[in-house]
N, C-alpha and C positions, 0 to 999 in steps of 0.2 A: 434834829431829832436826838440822836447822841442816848434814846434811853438806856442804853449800858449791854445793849443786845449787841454780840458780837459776831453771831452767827447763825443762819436759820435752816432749819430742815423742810427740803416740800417734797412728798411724795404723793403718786397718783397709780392709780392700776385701771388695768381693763379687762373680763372677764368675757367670752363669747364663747354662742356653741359655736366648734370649730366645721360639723358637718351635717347643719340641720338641727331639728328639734333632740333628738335622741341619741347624738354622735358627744365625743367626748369634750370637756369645754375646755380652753385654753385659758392663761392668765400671763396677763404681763403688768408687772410693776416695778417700777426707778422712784428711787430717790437721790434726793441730789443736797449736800449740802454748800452753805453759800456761806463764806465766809465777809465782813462786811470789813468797809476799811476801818482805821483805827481813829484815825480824825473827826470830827462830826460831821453828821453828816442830814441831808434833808428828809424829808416825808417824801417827798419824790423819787430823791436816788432811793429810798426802801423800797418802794414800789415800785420803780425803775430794775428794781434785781429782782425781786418775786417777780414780775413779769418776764424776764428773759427766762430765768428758771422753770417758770408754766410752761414758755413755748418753746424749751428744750425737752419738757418731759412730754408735752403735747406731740410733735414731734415724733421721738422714739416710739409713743405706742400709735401713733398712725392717725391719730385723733385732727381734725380740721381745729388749731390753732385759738385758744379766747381772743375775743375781738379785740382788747385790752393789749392785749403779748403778741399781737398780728405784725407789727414790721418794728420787734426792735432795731436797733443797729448794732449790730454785732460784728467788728471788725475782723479781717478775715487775719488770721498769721501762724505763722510757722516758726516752732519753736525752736529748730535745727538755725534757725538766721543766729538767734545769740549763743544757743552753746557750739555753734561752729565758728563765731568769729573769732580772727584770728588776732587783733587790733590791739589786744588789751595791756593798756597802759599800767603803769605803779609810777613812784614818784618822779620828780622831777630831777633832772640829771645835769643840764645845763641849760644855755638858750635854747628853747623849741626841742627839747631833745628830753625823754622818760626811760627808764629803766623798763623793761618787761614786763606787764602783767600776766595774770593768768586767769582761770575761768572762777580760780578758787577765792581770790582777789585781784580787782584789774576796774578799769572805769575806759571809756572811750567817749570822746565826743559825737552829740546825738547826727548831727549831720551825717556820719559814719554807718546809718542805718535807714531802710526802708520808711516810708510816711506810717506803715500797719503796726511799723512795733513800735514805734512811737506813739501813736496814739492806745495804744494796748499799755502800754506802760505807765500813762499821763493817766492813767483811773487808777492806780498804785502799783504797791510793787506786786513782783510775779513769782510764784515758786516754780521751778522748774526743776525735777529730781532733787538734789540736794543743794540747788544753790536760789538765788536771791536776786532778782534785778529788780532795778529801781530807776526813774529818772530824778534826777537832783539838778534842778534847772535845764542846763545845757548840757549833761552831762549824765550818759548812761553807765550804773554799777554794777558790779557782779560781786558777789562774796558767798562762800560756801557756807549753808547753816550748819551750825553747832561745831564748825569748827572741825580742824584735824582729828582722828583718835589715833592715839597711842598705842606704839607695837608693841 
């Protein structure tokens, strides 16, 4: 598909009287935006993201699910696994042997992590606060965005 759409917005609300006919009405409304990857990508995987998106916002306001967004798969993961590890490698120092990385830049090999954040990785990369993971084959990344600021 690749039409140059980089990100989409879907919002829903729900309005009800809160206590009968003449009691005062409530409202709830989410939106959510969805950034899409940068590669191209199918008519499917778009529709494959608007529908998790529906049945996130479906969801939150209590609404029974579109039939359509009814069982995405939505892997389960915890984002304290990568910015707690502690693994992270920098270059290469001798045989079998790396200099320290850090959270700010650092890489470890994927074996080194849960089956969940790997596959959460393998749909692109991830933002987490201000840093960047990525899988690169075999090999999962860290790098802080935009970089150090200046004291």
């Amino acid at each position: 598909m690749s039409s140059g759409i980089s990100e989409f917005k879907l919002g829903k609300g729900i309005t009800a009287a809160a206590a009968g006919k003449d009691g005062p009405w409530t409202k709830k409304y989410l939106e959510l935006t969805v950034k899409l990857p940068e590669q191209p990508f199918t008519e499917a995987e778009f529709q494959s993201a608007l529908q998790r998106a529906e049945y996130v916002i479906d969801n939150f306001l209590g609404q029974s699910p579109t039939p359509a967004a009814a069982a995405p798969q939505i892997p389960e993961f915890d984002p304290q696994i990568l910015m707690s590890h502690q693994g992270w490698k920098a270059k290469k120092t001798g045989e079998g042997q790396y200099a320290a990385g850090s959270l700010s830049w650092g890489w470890d090999f994927q074996d080194k992590f849960p089956a969940e954040v790997i596959k959460v990785l393998d749909k692109g990369p991830l933002e987490i606060d201000r840093y960047e993971f990525s899988l690169v084959g075999t090999i999962v990344q860290t790098k802080e965005k935009g970089g150090r600021k200046k004291k």
